[in-house]
C-alpha positions in Angstrom: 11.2 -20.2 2.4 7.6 -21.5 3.5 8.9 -24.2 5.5 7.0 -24.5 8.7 4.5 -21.0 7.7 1.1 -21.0 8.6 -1.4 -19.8 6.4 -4.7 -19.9 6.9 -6.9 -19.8 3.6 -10.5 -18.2 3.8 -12.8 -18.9 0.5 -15.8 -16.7 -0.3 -18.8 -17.6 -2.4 -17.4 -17.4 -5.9 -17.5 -19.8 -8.9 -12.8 -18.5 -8.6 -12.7 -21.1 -5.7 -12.3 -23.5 -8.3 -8.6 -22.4 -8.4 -8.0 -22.6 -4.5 -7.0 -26.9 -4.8 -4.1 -26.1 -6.9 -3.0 -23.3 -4.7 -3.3 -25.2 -1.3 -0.9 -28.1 -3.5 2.0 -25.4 -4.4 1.9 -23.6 -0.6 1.9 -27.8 0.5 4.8 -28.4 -1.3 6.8 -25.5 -0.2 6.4 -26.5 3.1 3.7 -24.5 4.5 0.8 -25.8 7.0 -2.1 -24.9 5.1 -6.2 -24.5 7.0 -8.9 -23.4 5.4 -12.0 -21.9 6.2 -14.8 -21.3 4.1 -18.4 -19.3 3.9 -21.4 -21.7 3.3 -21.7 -20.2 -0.4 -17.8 -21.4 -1.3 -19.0 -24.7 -0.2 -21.8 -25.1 -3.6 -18.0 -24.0 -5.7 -15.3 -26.3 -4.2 -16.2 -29.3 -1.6 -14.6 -29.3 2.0 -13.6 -32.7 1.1 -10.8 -31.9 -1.7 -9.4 -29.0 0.1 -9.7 -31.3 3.4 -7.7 -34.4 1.8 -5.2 -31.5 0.1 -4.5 -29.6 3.3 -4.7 -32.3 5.5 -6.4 -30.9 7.9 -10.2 -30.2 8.2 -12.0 -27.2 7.0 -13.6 -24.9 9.6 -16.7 -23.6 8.2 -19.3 -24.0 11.7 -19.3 -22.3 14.9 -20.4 -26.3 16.1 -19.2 -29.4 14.9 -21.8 -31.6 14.8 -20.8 -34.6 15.0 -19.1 -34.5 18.3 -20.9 -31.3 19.4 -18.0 -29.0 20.1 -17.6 -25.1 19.7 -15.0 -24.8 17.4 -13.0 -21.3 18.3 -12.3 -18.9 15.6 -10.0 -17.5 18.1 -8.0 -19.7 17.6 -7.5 -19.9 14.1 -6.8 -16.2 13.7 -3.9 -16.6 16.1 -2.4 -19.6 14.6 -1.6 -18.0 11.3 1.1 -16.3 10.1 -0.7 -14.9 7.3 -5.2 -14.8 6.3 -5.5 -14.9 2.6 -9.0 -14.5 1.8 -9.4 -16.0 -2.0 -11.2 -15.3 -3.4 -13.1 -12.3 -1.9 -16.3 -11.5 -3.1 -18.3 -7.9 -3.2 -20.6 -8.9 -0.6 -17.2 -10.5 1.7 -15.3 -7.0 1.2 -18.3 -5.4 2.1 -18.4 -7.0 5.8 -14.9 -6.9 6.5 -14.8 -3.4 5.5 -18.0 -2.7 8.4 -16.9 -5.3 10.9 -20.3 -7.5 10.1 -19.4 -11.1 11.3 -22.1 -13.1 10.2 -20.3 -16.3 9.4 -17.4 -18.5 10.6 -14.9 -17.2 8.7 -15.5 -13.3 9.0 -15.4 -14.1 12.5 -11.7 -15.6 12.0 -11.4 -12.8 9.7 -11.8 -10.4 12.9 -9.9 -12.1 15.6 -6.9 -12.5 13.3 -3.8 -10.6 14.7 -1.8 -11.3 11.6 -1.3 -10.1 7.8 -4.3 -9.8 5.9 -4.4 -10.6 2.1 -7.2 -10.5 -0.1 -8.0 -11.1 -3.9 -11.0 -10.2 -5.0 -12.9 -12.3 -7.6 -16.5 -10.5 -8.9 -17.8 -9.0 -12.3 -16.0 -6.2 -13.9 -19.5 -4.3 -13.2 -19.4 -4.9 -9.1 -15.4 -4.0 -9.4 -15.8 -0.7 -11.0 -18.4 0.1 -9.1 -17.8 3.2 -6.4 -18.5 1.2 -3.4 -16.5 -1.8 -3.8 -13.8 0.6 -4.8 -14.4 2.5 -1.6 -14.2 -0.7 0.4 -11.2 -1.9 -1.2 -9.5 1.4 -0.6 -10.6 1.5 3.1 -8.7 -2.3 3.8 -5.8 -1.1 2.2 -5.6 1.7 4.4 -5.8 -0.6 7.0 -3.0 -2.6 6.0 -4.4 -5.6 4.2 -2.7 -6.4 0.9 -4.5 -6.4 -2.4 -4.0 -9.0 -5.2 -5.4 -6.8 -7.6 -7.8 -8.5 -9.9 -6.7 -9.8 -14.0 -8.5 -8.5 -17.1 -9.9 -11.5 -18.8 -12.9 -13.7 -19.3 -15.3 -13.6 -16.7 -18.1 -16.0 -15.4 -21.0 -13.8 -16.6 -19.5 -14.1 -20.1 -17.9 -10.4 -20.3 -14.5 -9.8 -20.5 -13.0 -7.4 -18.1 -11.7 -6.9 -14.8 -12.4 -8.5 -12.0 -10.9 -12.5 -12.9 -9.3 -13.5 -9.4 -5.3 -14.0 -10.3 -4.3 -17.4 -11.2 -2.8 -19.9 -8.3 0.7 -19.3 -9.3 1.1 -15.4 -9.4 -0.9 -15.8 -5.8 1.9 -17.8 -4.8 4.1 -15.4 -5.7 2.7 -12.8 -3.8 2.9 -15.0 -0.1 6.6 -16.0 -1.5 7.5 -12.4 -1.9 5.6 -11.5 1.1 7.6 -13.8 3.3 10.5 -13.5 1.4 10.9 -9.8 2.2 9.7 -9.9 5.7 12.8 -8.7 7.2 14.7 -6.6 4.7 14.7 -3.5 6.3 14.8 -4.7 9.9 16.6 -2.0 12.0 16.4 0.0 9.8 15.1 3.7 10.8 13.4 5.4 7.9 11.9 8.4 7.4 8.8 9.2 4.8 7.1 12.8 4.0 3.4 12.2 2.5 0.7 14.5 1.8 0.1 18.0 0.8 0.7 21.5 2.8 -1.2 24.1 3.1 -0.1 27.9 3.0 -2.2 29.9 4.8 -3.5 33.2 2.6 -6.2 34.6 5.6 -7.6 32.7 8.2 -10.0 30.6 6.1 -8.4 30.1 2.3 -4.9 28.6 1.8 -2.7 27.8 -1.0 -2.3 23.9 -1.7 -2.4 21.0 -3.9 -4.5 17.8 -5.1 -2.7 15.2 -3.2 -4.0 12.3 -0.5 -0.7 11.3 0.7 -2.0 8.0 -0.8 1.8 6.8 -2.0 3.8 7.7 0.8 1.6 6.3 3.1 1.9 3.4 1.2 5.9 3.4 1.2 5.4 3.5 5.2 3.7 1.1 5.5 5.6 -1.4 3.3 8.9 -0.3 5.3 6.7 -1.3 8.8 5.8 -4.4 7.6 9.4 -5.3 6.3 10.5 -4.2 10.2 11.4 -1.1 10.0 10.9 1.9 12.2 9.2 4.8 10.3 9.0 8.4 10.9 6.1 9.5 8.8 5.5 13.1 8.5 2.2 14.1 7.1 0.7 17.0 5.5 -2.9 17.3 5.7 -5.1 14.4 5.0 -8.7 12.9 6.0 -6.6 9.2 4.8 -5.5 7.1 8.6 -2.4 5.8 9.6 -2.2 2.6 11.9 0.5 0.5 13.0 2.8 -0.3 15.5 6.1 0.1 13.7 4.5 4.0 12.2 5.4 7.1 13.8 3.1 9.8 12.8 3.9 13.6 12.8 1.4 15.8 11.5 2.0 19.3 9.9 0.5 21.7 8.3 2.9 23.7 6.3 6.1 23.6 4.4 8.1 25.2 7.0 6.4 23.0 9.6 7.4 20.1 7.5 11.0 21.5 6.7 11.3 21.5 10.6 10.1 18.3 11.3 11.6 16.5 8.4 15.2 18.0 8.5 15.6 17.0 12.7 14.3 13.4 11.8 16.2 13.6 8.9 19.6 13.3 11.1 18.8 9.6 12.2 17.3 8.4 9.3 19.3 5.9 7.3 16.2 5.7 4.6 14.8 8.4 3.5 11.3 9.1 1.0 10.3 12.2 0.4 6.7 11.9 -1.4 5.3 15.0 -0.2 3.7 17.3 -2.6 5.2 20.5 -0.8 4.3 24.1 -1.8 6.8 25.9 -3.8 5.7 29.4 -2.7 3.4 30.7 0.4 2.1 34.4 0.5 4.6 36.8 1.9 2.2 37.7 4.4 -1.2 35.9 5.2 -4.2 38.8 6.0 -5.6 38.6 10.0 -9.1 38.7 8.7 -11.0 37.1 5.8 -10.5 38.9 2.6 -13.6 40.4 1.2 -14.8 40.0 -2.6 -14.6 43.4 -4.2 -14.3 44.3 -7.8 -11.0 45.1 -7.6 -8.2 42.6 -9.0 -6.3 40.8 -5.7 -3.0 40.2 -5.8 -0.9 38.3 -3.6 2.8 38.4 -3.4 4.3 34.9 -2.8 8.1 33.9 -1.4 10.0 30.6 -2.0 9.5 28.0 0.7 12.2 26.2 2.1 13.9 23.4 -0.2 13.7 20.3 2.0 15.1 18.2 -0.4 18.0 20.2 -1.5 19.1 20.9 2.0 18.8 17.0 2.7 20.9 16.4 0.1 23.6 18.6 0.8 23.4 17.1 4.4 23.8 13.9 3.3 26.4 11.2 4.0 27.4 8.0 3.1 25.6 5.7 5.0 22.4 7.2 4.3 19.9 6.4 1.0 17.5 9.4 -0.3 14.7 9.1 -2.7 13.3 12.3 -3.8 9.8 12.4 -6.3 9.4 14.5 -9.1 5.8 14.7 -10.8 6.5 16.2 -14.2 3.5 16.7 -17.2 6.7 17.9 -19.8 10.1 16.7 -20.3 9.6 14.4 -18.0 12.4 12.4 -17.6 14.9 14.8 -18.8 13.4 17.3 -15.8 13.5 14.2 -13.1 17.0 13.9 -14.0 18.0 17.0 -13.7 16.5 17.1 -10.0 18.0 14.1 -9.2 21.9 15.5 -9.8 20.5 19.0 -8.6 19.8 17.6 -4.9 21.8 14.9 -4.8 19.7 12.3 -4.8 20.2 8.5 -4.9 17.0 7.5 -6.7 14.2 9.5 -7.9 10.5 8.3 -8.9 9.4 9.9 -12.1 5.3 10.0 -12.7 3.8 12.0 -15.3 0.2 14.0 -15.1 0.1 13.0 -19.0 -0.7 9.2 -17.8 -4.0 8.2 -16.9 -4.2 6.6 -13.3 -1.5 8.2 -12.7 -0.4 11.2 -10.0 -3.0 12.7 -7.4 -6.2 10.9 -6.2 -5.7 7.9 -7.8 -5.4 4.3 -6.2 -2.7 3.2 -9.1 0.3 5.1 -10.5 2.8 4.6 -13.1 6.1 5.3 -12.6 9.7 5.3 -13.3 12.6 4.8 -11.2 16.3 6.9 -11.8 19.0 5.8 -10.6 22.2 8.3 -9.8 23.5 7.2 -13.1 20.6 8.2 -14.4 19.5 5.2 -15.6 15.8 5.0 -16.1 13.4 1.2 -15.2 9.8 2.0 -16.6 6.9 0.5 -15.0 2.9 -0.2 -15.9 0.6 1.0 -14.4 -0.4 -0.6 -10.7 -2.4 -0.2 -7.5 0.0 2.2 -5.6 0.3 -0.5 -3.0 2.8 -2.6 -5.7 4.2 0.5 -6.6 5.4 0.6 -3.3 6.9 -2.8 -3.7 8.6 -2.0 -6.7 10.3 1.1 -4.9 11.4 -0.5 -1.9 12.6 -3.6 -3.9 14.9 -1.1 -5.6 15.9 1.1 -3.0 17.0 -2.6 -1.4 19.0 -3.1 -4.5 20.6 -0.2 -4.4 21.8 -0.4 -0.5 22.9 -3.9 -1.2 24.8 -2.9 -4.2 26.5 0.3 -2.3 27.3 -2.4 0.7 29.1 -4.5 -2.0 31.2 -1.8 -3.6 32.3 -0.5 -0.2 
């Protein structure tokens, strides 16, 4: 499956490079081409030699080579590859890639690279947790770079927490499953609903919710990168959206994205409805701000459409629908009830009762229905690999339904 890949390895100043040799043996002996480049800090960790002699090529680490006195082009490398794995990627590393700072060979590789991006970062559990490296973390996945989220375990400093880079082989997983999957959906027209909306009480307060559109956005962006063509349909968010295989639709409210949603709907052979979408909107929204009195304010609300029952009884055979339910009681009875109820092919169950879980939160924990109604738990995971796990199952599913038919 790697035969003939390129991937191009970049190693950051951490004491984890110690585990690059062995990786750069198991991607040789699937087949891949393997280069490396590395910061002058990974150098003191891991010598240029060994991963030299096990790559077989050199390592690019200088703008000059000094012997013969030639530029070496970072251009270059970033369009050879097929995928950049940075590993592992330090605080300070993330840091630049997240502000464009190229002030070393391989963060200039970093940003002339036209290809995949993974990273896994290495660092102590104190610099993990902390807000900023968070914040830069979530900023490259918005971007589309993939996260090897980082082990619990022993740690250089002596603590014992998160933050240990993952080990060679479950990194070689992830670029197996990464090229693996490539092409599953290729064709394929899908459509995604993601966000929040906002019903509109007077002309400055509205009715809404506590979600990003962090999931669904997500889900897109794993369909795109597997080849397929994706409608997404967004409800308000500050979160950004690029990439060539994306179409973005931005709405506002529920009837907005009932319109939207239901005329893409008809050409949509994949279909993900995330969206947190108001149940109810005011039956009529005021012209001018409301004042503050002392008298009690009441405000009579009306049902919003029902996207996803009307998608349901439009559906037909050919086409897959996944609906969400976020539940904090019964939950898996009440996801299954919604499932038959709109006729859906797969539902994602969360619950507000786990931590990490739900709205403004980089990881959830979910489970995925089936129209049997059989239930596959999962742990909890950076909503990137939930993702994964969804479109992994809706995959199973189509392939199943092909089989039987």
């Amino acid at each position: 499956m790697l035969k003939g890949k390129k991937i191009l390895i970049g190693i950051t100043g951490s004491i984890a490079a110690y585990k690059i040799p062995l990786l750069v043996r198991l991607l040789k002996k699937a087949g891949a081409e393997v280069r490396i480049v590395m910061t002058p800090f990974a150098k003191e960790f891991v010598t240029p030699l060994t991963l030299s002699t096990l790559s077989g090529q050199p390592v690019g680490g200088d703008f000059f080579n000094r012997e013969n006195g030639e530029w070496q082009s970072h251009v270059e490398l970033g369009l050879w590859a097929d995928l950049l794995l940075i590993a592992p990627a330090t605080a300070n590393s993330l840091a630049k890639m997240r502000m464009g700072i190229a002030d070393n060979y391989l963060l200039t590789v970093y940003l002339s690279a036209r290809c995949p991006v993974m990273f896994a970062p290495a660092m102590d559990l104190d610099m993990f947790k902390h807000p900023t490296t968070q914040e830069n973390i979530k900023v490259l996945e918005q971007r589309g770079h993939l996260l090897i989220a980082p082990a619990t375990g022993e740690l250089a400093s002596g603590l014992c927490g998160e933050g240990r880079m993952e080990e060679p082989e479950t990194i070689y997983q992830f670029i197996l499953g990464f090229f693996g999957q490539q092409h599953r959906f290729a064709g394929k027209t899908v459509l995604v609903s993601a966000g929040p909306t906002h019903e509109s009480i007077d002309p400055v307060r509205f009715i809404g919710n506590h979600s990003t559109g962090l999931m669904g956005i997500e889900i897109a962006r794993a369909f795109a990168r597997e080849g397929a063509v994706v409608d997404l349909v967004m409800g308000p968010t500050n979160l950004q959206v690029s990439h060539e295989n994306i179409h973005v639709f931005p709405v506002t409210t529920a009837q907005e994205m009932h319109d939207r949603c239901i005329l893409l709907f008809q050409q949509a052979q994949i279909t993900v409805m995330t969206a947190a979408v108001a149940d109810y909107r005011p039956k009529s929204v005021a012209s001018g701000k409301i004042k503050k009195t002392q008298e009690n304010l009441r405000i009579e609300l009306e049902p919003t459409p029902d996207i996803l029952q009307e998608m349901g009884s439009r559906k037909h055979h050919s086409q897959t629908l996944v609906g969400f339910a976020l539940e904090t009681d019964n939950e898996l009875h009440n996801a299954k009830e919604k499932l038959k109820r709109k006729n859906l092919d797969l539902i994602v169950m969360n619950s507000l009762k786990d931590e990490g879980a739900g709205f403004r939160h980089m990881t959830n924990k979910v489970s995925l229905i089936d129209a049997k109604g059989e239930a596959t738990h999962y742990d909890q995971k950076p909503k990137s690999q939930v993702a994964s796990d969804i479109l992994d199952y809706i995959y199973t599913i189509m392939h199943t339904s092909d089989v039987n038919s």
